[in-house]
mmCIF file of the N, C-alpha and C atoms, coordinates in Angstrom:
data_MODEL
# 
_entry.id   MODEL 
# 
loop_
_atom_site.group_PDB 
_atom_site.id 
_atom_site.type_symbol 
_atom_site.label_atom_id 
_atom_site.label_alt_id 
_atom_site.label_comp_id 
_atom_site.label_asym_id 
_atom_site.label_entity_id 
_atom_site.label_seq_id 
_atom_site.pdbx_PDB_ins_code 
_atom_site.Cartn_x 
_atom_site.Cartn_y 
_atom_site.Cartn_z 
_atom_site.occupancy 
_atom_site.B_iso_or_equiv 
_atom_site.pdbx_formal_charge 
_atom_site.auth_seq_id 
_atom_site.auth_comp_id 
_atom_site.auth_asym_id 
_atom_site.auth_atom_id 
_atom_site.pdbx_PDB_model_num 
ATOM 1   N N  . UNK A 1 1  ? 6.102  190.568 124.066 1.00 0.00 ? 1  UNK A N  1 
ATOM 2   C CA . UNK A 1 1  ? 5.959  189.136 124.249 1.00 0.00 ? 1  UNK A CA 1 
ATOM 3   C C  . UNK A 1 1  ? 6.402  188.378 122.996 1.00 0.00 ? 1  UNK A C  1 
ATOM 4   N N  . UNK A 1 2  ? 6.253  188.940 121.510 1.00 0.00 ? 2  UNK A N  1 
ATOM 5   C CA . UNK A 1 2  ? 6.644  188.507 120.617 1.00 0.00 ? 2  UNK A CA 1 
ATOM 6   C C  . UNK A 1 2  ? 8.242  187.665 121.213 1.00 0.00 ? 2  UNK A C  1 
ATOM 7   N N  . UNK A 1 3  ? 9.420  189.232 121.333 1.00 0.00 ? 3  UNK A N  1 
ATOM 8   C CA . UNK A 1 3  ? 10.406 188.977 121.726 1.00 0.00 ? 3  UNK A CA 1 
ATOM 9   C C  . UNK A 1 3  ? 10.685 187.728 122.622 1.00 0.00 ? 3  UNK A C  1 
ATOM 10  N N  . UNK A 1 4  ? 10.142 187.386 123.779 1.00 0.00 ? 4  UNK A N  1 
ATOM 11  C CA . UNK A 1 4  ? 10.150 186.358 124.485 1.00 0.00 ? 4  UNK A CA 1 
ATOM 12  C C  . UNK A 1 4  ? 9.514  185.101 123.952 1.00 0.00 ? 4  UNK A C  1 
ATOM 13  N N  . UNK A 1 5  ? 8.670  185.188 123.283 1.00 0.00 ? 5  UNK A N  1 
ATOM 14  C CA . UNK A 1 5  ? 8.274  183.383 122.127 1.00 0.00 ? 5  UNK A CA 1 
ATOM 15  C C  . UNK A 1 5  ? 9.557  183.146 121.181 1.00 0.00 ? 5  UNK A C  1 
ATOM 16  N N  . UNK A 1 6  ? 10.075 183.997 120.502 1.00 0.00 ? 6  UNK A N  1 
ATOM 17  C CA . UNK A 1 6  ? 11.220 184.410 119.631 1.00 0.00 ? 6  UNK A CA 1 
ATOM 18  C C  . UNK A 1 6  ? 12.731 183.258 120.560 1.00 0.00 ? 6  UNK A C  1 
ATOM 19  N N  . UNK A 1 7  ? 12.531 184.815 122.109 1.00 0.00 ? 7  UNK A N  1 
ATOM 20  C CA . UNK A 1 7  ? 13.634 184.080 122.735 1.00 0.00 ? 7  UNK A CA 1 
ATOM 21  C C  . UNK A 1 7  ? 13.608 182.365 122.904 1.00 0.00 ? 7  UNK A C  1 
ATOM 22  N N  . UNK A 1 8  ? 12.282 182.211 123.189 1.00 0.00 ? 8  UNK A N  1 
ATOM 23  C CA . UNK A 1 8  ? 12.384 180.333 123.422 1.00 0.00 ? 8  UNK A CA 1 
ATOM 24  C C  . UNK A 1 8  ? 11.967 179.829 122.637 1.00 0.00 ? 8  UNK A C  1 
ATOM 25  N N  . UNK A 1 9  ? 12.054 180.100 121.720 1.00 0.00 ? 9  UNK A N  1 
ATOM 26  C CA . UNK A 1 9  ? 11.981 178.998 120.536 1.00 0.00 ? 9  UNK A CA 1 
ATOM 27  C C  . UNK A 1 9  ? 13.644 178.651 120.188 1.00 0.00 ? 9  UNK A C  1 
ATOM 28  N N  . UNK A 1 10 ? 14.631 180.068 120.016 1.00 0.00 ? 10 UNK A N  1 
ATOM 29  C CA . UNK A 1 10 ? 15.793 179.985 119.923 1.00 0.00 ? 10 UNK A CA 1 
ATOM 30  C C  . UNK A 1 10 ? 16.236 178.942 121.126 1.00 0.00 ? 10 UNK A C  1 
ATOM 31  N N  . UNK A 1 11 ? 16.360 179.079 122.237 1.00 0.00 ? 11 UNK A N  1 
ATOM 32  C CA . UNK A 1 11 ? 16.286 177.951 123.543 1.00 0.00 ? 11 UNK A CA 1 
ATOM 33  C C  . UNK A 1 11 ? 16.372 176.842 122.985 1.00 0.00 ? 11 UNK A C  1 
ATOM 34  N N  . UNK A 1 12 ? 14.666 176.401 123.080 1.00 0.00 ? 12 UNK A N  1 
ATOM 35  C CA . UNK A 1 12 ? 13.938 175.080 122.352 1.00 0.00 ? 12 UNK A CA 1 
ATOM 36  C C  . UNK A 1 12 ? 15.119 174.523 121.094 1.00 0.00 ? 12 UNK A C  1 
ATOM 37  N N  . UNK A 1 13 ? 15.079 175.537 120.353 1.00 0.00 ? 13 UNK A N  1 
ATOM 38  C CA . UNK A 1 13 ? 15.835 174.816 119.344 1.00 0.00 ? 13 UNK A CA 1 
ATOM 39  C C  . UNK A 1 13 ? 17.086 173.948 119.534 1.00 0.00 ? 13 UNK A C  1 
ATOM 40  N N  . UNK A 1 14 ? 18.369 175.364 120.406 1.00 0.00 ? 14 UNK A N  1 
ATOM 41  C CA . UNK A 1 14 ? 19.218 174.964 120.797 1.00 0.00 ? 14 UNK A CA 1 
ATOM 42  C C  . UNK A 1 14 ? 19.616 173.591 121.758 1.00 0.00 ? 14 UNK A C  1 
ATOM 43  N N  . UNK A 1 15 ? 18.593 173.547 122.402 1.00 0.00 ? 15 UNK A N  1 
ATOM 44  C CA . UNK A 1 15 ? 18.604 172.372 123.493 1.00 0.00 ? 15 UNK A CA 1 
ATOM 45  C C  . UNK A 1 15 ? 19.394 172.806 124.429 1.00 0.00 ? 15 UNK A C  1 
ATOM 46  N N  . UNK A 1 16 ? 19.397 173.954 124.852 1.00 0.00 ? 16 UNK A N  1 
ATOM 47  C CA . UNK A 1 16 ? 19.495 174.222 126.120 1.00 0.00 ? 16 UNK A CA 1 
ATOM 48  C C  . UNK A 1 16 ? 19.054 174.426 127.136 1.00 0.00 ? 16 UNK A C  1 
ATOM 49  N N  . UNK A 1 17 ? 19.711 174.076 128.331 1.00 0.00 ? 17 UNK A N  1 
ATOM 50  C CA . UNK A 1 17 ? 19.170 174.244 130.055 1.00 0.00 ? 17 UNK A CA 1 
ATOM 51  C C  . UNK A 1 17 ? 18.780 175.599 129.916 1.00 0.00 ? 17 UNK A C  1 
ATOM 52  N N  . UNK A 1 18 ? 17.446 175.922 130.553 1.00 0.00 ? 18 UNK A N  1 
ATOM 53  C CA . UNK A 1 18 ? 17.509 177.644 130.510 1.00 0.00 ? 18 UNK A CA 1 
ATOM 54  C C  . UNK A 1 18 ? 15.906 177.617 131.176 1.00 0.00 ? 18 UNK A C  1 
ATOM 55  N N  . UNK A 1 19 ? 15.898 178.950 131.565 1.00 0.00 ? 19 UNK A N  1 
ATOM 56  C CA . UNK A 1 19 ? 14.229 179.333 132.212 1.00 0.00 ? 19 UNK A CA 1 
ATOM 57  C C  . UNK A 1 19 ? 14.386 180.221 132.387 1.00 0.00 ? 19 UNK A C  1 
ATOM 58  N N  . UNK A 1 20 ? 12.982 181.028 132.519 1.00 0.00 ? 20 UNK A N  1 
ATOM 59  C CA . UNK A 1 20 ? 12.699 182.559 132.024 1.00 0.00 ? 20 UNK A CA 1 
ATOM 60  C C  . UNK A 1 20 ? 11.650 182.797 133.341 1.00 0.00 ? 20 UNK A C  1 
ATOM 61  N N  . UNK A 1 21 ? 12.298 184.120 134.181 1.00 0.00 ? 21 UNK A N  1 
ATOM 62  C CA . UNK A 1 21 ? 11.130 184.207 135.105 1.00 0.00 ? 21 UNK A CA 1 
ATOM 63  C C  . UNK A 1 21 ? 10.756 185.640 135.123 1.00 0.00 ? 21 UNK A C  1 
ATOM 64  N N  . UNK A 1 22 ? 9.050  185.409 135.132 1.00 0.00 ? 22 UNK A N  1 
ATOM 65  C CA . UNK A 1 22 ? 8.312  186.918 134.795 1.00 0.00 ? 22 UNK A CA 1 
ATOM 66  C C  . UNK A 1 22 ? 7.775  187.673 135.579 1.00 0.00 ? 22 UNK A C  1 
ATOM 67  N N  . UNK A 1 23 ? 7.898  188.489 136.589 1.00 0.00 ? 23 UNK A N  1 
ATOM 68  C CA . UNK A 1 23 ? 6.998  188.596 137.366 1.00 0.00 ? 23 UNK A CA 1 
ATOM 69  C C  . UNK A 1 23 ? 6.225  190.386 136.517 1.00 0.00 ? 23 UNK A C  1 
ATOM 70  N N  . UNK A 1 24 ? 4.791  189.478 136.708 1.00 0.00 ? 24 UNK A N  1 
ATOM 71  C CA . UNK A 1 24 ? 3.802  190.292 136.821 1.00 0.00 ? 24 UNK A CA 1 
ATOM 72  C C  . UNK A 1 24 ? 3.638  191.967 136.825 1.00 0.00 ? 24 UNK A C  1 
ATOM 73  N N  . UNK A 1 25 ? 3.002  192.836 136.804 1.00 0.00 ? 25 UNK A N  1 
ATOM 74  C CA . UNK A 1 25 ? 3.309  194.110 136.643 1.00 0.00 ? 25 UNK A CA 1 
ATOM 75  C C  . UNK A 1 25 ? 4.554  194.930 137.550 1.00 0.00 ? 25 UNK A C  1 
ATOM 76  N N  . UNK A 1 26 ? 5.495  193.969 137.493 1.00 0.00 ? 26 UNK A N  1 
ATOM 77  C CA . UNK A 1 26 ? 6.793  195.162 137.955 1.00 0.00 ? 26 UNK A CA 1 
ATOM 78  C C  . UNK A 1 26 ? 7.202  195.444 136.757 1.00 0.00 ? 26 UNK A C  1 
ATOM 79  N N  . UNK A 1 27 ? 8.204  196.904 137.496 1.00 0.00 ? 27 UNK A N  1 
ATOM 80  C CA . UNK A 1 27 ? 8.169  197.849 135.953 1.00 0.00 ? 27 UNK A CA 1 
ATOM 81  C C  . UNK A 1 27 ? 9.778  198.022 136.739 1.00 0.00 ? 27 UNK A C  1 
ATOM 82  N N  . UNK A 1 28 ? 10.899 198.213 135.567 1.00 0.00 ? 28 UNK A N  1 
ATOM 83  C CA . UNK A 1 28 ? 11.961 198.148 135.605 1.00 0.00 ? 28 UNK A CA 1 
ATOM 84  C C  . UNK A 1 28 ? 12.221 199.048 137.031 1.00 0.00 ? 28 UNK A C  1 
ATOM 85  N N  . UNK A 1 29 ? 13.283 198.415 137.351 1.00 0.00 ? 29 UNK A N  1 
ATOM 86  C CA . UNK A 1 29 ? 13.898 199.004 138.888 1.00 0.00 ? 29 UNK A CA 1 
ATOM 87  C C  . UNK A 1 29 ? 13.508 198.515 140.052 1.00 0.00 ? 29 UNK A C  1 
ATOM 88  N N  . UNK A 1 30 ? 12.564 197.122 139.756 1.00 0.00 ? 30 UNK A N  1 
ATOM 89  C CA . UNK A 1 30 ? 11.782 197.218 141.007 1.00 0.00 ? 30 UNK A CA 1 
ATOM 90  C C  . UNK A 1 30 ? 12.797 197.017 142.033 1.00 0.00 ? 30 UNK A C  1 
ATOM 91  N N  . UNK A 1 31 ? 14.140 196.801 142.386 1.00 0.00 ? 31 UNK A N  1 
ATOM 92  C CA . UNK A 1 31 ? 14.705 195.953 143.556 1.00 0.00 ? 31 UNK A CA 1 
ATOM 93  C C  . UNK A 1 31 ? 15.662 197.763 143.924 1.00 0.00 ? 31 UNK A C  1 
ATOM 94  N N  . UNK A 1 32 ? 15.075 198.709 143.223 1.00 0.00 ? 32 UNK A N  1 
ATOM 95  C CA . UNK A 1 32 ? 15.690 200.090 143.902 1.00 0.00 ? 32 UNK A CA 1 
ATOM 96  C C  . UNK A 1 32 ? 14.587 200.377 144.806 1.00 0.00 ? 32 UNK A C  1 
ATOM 97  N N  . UNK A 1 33 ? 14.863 200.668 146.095 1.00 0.00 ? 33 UNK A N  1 
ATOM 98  C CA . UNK A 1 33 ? 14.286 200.876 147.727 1.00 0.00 ? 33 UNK A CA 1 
ATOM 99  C C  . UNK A 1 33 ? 13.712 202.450 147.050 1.00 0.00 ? 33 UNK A C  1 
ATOM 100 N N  . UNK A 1 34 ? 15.128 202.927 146.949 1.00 0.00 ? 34 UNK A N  1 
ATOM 101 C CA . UNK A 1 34 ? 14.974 204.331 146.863 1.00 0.00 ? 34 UNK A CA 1 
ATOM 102 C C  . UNK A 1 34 ? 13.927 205.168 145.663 1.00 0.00 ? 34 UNK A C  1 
ATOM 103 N N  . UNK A 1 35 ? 14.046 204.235 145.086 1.00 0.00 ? 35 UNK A N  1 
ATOM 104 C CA . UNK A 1 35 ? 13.552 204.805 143.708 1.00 0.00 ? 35 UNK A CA 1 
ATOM 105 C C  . UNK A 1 35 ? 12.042 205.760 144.112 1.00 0.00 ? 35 UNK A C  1 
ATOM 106 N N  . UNK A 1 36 ? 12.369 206.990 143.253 1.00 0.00 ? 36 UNK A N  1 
ATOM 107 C CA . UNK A 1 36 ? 11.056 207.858 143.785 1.00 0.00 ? 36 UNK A CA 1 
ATOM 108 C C  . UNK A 1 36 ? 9.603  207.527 142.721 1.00 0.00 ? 36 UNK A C  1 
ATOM 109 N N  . UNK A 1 37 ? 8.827  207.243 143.200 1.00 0.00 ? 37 UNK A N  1 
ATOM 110 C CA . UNK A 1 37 ? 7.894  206.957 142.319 1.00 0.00 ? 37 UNK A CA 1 
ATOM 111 C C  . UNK A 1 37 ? 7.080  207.937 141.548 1.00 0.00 ? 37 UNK A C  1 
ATOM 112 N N  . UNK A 1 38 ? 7.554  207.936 140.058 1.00 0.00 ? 38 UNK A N  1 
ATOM 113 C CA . UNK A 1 38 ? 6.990  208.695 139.192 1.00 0.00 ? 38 UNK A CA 1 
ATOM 114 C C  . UNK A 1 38 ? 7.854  210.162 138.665 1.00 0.00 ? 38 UNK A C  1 
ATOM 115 N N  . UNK A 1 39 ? 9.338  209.508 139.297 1.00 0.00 ? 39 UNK A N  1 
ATOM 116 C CA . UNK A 1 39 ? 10.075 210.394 139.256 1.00 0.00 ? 39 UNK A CA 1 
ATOM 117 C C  . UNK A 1 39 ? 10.397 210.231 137.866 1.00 0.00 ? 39 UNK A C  1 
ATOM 118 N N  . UNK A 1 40 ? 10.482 208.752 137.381 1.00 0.00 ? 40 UNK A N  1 
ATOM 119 C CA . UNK A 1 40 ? 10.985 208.591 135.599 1.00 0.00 ? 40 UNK A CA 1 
ATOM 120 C C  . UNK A 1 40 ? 10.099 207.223 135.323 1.00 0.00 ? 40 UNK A C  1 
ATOM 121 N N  . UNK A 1 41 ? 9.288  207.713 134.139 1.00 0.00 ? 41 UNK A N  1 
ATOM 122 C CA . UNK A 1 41 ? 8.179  207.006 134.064 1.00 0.00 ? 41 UNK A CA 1 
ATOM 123 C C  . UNK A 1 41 ? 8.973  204.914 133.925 1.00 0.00 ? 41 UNK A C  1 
ATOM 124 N N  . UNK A 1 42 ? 7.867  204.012 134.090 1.00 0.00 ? 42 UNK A N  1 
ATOM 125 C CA . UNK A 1 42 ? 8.600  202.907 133.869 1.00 0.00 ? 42 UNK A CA 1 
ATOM 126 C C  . UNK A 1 42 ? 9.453  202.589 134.995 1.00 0.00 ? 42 UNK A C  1 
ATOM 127 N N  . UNK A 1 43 ? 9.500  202.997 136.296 1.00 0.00 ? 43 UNK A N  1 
ATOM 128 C CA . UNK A 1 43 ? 10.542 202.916 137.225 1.00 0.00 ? 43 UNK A CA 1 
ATOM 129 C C  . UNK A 1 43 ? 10.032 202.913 138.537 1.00 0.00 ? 43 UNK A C  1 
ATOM 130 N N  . UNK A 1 44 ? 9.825  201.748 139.534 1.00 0.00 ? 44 UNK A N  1 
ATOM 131 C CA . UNK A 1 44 ? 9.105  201.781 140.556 1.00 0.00 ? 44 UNK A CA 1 
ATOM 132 C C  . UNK A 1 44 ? 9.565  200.153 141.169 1.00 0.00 ? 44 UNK A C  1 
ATOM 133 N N  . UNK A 1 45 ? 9.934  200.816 142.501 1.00 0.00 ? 45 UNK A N  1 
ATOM 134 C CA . UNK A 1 45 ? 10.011 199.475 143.304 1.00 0.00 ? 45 UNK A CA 1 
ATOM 135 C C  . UNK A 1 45 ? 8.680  198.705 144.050 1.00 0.00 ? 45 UNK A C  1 
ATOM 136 N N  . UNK A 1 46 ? 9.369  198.025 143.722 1.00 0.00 ? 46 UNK A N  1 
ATOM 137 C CA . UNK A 1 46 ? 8.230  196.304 144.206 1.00 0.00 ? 46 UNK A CA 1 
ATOM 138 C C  . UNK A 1 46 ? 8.589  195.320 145.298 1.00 0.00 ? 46 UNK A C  1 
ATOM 139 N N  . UNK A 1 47 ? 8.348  195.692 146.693 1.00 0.00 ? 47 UNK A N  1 
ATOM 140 C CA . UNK A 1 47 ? 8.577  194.788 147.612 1.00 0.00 ? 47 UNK A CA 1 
ATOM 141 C C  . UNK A 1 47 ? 8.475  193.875 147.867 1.00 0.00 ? 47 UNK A C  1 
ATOM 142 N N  . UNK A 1 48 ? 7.406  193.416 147.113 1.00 0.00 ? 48 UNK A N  1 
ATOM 143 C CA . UNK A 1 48 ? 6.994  192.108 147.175 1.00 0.00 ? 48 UNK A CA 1 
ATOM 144 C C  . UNK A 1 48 ? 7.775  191.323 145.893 1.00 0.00 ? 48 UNK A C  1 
ATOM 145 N N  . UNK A 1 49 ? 8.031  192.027 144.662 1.00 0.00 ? 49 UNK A N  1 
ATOM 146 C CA . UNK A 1 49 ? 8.761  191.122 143.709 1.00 0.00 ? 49 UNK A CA 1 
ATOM 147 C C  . UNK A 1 49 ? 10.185 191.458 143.995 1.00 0.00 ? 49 UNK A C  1 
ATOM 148 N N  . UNK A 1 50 ? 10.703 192.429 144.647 1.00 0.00 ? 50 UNK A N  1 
ATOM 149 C CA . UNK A 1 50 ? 12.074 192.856 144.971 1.00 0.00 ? 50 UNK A CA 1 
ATOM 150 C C  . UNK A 1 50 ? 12.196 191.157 145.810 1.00 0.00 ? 50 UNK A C  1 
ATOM 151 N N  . UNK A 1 51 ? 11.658 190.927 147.090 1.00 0.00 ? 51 UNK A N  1 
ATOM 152 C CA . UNK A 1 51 ? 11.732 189.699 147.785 1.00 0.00 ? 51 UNK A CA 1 
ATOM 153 C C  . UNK A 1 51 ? 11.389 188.818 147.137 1.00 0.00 ? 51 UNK A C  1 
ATOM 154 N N  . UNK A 1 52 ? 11.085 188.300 146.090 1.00 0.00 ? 52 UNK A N  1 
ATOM 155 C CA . UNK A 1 52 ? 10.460 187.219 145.131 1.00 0.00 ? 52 UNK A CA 1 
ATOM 156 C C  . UNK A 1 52 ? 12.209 187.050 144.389 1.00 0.00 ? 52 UNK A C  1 
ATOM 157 N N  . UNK A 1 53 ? 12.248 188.239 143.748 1.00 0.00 ? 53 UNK A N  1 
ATOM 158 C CA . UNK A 1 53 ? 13.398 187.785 142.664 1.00 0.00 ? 53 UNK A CA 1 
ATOM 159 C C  . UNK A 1 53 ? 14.917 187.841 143.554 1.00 0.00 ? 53 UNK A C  1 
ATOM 160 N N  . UNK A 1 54 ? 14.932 188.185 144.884 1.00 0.00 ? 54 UNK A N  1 
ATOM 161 C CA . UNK A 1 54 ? 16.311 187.865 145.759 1.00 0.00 ? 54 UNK A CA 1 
ATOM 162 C C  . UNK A 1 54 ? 16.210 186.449 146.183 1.00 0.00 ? 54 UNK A C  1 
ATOM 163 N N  . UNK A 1 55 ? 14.768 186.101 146.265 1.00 0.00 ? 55 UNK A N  1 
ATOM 164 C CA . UNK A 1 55 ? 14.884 184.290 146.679 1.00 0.00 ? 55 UNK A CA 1 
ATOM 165 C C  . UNK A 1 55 ? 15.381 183.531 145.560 1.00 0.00 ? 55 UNK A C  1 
ATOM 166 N N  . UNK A 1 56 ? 14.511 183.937 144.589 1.00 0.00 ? 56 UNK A N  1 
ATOM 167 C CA . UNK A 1 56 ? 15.051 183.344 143.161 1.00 0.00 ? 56 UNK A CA 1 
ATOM 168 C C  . UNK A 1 56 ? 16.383 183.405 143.176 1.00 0.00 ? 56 UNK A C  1 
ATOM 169 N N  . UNK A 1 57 ? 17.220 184.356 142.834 1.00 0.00 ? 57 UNK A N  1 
ATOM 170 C CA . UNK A 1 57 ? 18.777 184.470 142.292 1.00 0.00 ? 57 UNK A CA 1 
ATOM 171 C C  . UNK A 1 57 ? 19.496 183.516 143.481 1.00 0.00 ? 57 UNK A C  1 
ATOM 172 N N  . UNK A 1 58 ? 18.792 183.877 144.609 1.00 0.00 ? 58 UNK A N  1 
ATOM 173 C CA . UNK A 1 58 ? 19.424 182.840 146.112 1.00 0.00 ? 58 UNK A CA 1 
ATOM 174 C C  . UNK A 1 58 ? 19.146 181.256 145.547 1.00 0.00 ? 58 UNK A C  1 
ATOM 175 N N  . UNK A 1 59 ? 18.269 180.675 145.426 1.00 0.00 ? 59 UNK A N  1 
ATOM 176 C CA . UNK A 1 59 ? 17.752 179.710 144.520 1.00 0.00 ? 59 UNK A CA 1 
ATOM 177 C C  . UNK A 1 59 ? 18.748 179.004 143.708 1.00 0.00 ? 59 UNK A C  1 
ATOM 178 N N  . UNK A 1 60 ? 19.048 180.494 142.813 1.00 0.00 ? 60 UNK A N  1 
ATOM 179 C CA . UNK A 1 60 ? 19.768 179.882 141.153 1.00 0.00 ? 60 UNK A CA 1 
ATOM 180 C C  . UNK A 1 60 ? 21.120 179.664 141.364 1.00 0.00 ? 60 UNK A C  1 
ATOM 181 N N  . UNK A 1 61 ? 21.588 180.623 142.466 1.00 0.00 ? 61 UNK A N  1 
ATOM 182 C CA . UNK A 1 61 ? 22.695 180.135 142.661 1.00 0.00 ? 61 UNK A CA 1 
ATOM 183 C C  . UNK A 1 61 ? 23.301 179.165 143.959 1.00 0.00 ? 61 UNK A C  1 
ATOM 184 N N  . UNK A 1 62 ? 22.745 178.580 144.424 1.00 0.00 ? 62 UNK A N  1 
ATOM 185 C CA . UNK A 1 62 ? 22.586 177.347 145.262 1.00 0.00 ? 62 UNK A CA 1 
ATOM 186 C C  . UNK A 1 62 ? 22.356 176.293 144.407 1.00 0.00 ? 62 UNK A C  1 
ATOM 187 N N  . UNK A 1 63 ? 21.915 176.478 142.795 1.00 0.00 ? 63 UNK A N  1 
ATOM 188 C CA . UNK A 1 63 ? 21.595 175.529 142.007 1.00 0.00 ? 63 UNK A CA 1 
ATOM 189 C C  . UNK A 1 63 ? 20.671 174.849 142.300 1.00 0.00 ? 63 UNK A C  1 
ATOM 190 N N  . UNK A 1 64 ? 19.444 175.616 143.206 1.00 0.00 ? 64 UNK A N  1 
ATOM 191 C CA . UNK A 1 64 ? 18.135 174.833 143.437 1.00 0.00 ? 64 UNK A CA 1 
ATOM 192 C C  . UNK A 1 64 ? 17.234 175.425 142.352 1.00 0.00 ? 64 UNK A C  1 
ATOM 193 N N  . UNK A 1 65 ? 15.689 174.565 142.346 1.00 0.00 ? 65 UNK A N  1 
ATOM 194 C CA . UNK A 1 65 ? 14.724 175.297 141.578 1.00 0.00 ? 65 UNK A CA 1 
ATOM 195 C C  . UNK A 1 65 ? 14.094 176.546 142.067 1.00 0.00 ? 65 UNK A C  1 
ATOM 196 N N  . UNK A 1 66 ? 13.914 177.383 140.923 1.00 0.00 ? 66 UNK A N  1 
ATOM 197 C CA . UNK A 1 66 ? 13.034 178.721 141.331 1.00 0.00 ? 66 UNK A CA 1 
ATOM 198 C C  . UNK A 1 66 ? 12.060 178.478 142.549 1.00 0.00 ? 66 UNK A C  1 
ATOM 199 N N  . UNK A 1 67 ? 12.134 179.265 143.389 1.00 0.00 ? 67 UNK A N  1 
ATOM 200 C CA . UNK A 1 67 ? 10.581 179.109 144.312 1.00 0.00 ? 67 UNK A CA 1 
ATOM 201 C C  . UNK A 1 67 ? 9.304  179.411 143.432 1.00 0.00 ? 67 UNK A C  1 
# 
């Protein structure tokens, strides 16, 4: 989290358009179906944030706001 206060302060400073979205205990890979769970630690899909962050990117690039 350090890293991410770090990242937006750099932001903040710059004065740039920008936003940061976090979801909650997913752990890298979540939008792999397949992914076997516990096959490589840190690696597990999330159906519910897999469908969270495809609305989002649908969202960002329609140039609407995050849901």
């Amino acid at each position: 989290m350090n890293d991410v206060a770090a990242f937006t302060d750099e932001m903040n400073r710059a004065e740039a358009d920008w936003q940061l979205v976090i979801y909650g205990t997913a752990m890298h890979g979540f939008t792999h179906r397949h992914a076997v769970a516990g096959a490589m630690p840190g690696v597990a899909y999330d159906p519910l944030t897999d469908e969270r962050s495809f609305a989002a990117a649908g969202a960002f690039l329609a140039g609407a706001p995050a849901p």
